[in-house]
KOLZARO-191002 format. One record per residue (C-alpha): chain; x, y negated, z; residue number from 0. Coordinates in steps of 0.05 Angstrom, whole numbers. Last residue first. Layout:
BEGIN
@ch: A	xx: X	yy: Y	zz: Z	i: NUM $
...
This chain:
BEGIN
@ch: A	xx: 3006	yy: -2608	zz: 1946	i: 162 $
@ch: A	xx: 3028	yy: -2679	zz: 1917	i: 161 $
@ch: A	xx: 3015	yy: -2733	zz: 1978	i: 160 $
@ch: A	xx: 2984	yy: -2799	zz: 1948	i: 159 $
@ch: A	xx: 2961	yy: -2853	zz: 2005	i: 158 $
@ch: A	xx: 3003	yy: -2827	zz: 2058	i: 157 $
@ch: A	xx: 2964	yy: -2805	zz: 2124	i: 156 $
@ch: A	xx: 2978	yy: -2850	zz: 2180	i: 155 $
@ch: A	xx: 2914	yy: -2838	zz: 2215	i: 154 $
@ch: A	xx: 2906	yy: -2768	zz: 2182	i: 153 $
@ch: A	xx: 2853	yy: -2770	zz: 2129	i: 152 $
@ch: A	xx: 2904	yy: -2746	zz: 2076	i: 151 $
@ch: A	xx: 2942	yy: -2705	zz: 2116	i: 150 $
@ch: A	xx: 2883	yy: -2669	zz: 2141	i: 149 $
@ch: A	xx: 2861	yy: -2673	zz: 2064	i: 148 $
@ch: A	xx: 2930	yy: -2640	zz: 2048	i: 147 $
@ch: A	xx: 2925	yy: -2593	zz: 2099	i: 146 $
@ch: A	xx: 2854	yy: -2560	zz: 2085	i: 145 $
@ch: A	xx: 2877	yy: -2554	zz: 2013	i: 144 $
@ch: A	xx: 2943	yy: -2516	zz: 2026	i: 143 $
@ch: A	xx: 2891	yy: -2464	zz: 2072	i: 142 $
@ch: A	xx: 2841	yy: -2467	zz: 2018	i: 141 $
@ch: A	xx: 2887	yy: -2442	zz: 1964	i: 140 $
@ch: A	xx: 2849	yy: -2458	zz: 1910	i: 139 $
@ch: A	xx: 2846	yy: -2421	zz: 1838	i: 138 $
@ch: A	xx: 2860	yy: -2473	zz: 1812	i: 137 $
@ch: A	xx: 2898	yy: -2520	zz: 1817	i: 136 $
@ch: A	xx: 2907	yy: -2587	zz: 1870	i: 135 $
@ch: A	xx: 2927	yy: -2653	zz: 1861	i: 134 $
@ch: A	xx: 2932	yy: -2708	zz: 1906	i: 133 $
@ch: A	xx: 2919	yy: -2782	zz: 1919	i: 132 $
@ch: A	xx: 2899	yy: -2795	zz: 1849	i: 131 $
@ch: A	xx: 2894	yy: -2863	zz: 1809	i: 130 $
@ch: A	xx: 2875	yy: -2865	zz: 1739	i: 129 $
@ch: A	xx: 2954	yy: -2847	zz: 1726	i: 128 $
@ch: A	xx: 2955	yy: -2785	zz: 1779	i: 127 $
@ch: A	xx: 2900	yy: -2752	zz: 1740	i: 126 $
@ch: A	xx: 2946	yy: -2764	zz: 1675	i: 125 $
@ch: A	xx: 3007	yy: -2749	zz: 1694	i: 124 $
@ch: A	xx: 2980	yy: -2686	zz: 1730	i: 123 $
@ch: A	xx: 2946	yy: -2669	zz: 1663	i: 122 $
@ch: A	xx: 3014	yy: -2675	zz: 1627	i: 121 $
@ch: A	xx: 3043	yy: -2638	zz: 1679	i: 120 $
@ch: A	xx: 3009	yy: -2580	zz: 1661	i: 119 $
@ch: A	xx: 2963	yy: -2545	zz: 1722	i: 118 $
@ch: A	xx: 2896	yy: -2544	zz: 1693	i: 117 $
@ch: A	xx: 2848	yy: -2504	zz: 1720	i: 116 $
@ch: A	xx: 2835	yy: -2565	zz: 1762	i: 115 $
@ch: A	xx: 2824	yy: -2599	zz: 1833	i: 114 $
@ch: A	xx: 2846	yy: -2669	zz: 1831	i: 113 $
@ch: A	xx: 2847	yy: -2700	zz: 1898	i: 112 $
@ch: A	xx: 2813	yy: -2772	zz: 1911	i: 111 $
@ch: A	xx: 2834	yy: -2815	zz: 1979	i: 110 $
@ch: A	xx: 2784	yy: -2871	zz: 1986	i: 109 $
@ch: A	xx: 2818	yy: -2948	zz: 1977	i: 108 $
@ch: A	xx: 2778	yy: -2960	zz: 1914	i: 107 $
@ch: A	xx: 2707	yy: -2940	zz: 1951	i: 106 $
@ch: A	xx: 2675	yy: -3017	zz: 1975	i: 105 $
@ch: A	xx: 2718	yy: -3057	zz: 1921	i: 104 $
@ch: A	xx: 2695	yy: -3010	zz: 1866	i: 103 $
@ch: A	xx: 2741	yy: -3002	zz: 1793	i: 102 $
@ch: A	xx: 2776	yy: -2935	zz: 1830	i: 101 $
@ch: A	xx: 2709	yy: -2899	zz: 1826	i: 100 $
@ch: A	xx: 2706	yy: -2921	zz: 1758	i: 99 $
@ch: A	xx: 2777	yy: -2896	zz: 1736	i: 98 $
@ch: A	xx: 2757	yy: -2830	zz: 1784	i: 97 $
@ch: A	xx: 2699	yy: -2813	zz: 1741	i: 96 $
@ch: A	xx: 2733	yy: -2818	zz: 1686	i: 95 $
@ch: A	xx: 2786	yy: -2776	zz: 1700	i: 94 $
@ch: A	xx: 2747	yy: -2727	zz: 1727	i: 93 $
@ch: A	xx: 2710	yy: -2719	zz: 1668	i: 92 $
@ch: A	xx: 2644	yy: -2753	zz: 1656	i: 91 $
@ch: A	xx: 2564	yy: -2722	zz: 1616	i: 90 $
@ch: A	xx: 2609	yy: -2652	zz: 1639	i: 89 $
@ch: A	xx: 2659	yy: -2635	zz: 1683	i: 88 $
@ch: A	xx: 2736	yy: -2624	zz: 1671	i: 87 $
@ch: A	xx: 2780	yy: -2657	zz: 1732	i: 86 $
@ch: A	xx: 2741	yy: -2628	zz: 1791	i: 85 $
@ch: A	xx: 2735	yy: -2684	zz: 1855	i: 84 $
@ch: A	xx: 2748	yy: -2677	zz: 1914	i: 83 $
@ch: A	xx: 2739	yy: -2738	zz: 1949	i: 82 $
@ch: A	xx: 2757	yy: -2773	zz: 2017	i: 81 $
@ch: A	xx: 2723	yy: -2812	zz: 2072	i: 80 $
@ch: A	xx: 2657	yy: -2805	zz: 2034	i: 79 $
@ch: A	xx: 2625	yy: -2880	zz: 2016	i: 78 $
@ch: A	xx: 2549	yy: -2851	zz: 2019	i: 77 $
@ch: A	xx: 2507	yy: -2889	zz: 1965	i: 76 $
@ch: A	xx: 2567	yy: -2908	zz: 1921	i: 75 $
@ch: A	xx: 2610	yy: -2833	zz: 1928	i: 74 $
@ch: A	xx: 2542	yy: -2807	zz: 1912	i: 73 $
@ch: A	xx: 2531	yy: -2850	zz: 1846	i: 72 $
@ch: A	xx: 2601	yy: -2844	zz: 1826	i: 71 $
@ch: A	xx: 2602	yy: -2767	zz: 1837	i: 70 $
@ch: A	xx: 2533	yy: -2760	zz: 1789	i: 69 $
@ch: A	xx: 2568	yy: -2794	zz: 1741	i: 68 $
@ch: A	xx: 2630	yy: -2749	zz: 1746	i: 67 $
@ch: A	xx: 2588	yy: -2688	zz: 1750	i: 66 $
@ch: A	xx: 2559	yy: -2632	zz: 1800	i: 65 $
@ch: A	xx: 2558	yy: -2675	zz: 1860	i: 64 $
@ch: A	xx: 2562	yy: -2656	zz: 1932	i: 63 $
@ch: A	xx: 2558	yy: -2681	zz: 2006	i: 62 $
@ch: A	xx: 2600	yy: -2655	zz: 2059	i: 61 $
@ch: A	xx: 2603	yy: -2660	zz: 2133	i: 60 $
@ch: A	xx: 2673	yy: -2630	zz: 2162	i: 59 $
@ch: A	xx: 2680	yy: -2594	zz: 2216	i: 58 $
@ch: A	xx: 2730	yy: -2543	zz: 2191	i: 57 $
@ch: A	xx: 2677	yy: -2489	zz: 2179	i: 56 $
@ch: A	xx: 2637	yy: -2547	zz: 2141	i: 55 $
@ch: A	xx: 2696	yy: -2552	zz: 2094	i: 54 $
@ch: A	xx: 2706	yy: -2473	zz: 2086	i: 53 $
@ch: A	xx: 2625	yy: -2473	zz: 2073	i: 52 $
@ch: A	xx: 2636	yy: -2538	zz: 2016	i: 51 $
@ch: A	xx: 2697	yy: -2509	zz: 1982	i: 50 $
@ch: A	xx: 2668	yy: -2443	zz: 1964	i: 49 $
@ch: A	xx: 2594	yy: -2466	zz: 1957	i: 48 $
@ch: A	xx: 2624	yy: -2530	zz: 1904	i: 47 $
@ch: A	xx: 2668	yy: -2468	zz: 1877	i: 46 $
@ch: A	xx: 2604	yy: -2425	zz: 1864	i: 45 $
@ch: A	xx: 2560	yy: -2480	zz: 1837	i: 44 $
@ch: A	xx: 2612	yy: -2504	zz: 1786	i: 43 $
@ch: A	xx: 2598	yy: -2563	zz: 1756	i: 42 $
@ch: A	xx: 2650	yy: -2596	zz: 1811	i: 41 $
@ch: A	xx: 2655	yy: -2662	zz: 1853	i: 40 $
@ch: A	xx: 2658	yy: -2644	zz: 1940	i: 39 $
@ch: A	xx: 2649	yy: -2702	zz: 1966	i: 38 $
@ch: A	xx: 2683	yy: -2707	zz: 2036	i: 37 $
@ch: A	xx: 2648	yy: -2744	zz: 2099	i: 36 $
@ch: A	xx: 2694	yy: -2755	zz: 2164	i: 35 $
@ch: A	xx: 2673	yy: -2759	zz: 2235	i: 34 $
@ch: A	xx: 2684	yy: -2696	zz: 2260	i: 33 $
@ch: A	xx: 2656	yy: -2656	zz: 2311	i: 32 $
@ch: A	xx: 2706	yy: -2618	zz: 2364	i: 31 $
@ch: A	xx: 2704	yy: -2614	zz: 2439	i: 30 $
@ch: A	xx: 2767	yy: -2593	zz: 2453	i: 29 $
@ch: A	xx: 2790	yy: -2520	zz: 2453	i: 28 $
@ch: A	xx: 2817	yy: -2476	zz: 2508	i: 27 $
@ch: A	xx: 2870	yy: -2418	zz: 2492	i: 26 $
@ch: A	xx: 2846	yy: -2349	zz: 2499	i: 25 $
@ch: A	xx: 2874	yy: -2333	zz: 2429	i: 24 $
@ch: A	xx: 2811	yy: -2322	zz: 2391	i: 23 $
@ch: A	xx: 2794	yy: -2387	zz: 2412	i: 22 $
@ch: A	xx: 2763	yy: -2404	zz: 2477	i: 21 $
@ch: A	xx: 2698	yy: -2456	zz: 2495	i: 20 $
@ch: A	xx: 2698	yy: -2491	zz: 2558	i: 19 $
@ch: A	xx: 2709	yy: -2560	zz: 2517	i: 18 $
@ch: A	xx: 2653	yy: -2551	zz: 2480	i: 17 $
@ch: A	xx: 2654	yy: -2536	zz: 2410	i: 16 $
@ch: A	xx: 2607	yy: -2571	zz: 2356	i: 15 $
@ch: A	xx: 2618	yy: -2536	zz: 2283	i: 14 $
@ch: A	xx: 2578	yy: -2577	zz: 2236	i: 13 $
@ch: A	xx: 2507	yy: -2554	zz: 2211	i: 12 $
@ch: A	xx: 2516	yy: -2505	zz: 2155	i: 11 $
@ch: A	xx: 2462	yy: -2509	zz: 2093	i: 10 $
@ch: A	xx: 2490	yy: -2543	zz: 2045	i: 9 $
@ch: A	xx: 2498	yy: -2615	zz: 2064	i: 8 $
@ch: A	xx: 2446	yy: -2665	zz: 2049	i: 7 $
@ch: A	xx: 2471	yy: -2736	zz: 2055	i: 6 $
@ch: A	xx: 2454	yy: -2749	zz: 1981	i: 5 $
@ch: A	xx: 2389	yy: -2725	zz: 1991	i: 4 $
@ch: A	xx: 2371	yy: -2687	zz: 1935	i: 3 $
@ch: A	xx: 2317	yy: -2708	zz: 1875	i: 2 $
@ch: A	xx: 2266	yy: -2656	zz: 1861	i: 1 $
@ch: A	xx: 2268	yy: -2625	zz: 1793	i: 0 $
């Protein structure tokens, strides 16, 4: 298998809009490309395309990783402004992967949000323990996600917001 570029997003290039360009509504809209890189953590190919197109359609740039190992070693190489990040994954949970992430000078201050199946508080307890800004179940609401990582990235965004 061919190694991926760990800036490699899937295939959407941001959303640019010129400052002439309308919304729906008629109203102007500023230029628009962000600056801020999310990792998108999950084994599952169809949420990481799920979450990753709605991300790009925000303006976001994404990168991915299908496991918690894999996660550390992106989050290392590209330092994302904030991280999603799939609580059960295989060869490192979640959990684990955060702990580690959490262990690095250079990514311990980077806003992580739990997205899980698993909605007990037990779990939330736990996710929130090893050090998560957020938490999130699944199925996703993208529109509750896209405002808790605007909240989180926001310049005086909270360090832990429950959603």
């Amino acid at each position: 298998m061919k190694p991926q570029d760990p800036l490699a997003t899937s295939g959407l290039p941001p959303i640019k809009r010129k400052e002439n360009e309308n919304d729906q509504t008629g109203e102007q809209v500023p230029e628009f490309e962000s600056k801020f890189l999310i990792l998108v953590a999950d084994d599952s190919s169809d949420s990481v395309a799920m979450i990753s197109l709605f991300l790009q359609q925000q303006g976001y740039r994404v990168v991915t990783a299908a496991n918690g190992e894999e996660a550390i070693k992106v989050a290392t190489q590209t330092v994302p402004n904030l991280i999603l990040m799939d609580i059960s994954m295989p060869t490192l949970d979640g959990l684990g992967a955060t702990r580690r992430i959490r262990e690095d000078a250079r990514l311990r201050d980077i806003p992580i949000i739990a997205v899980t199946a698993f909605g007990t508080e037990g779990f939330q307890r736990a996710a929130y323990d090893v050090g998560v800004s957020g938490y999130l179940t699944k199925p996703i609401e993208l529109d509750r996600m896209g405002h808790l990582i605007a909240r989180l990235l926001s310049p005086g965004g909270s360090g832990n917001l429950k959603a």
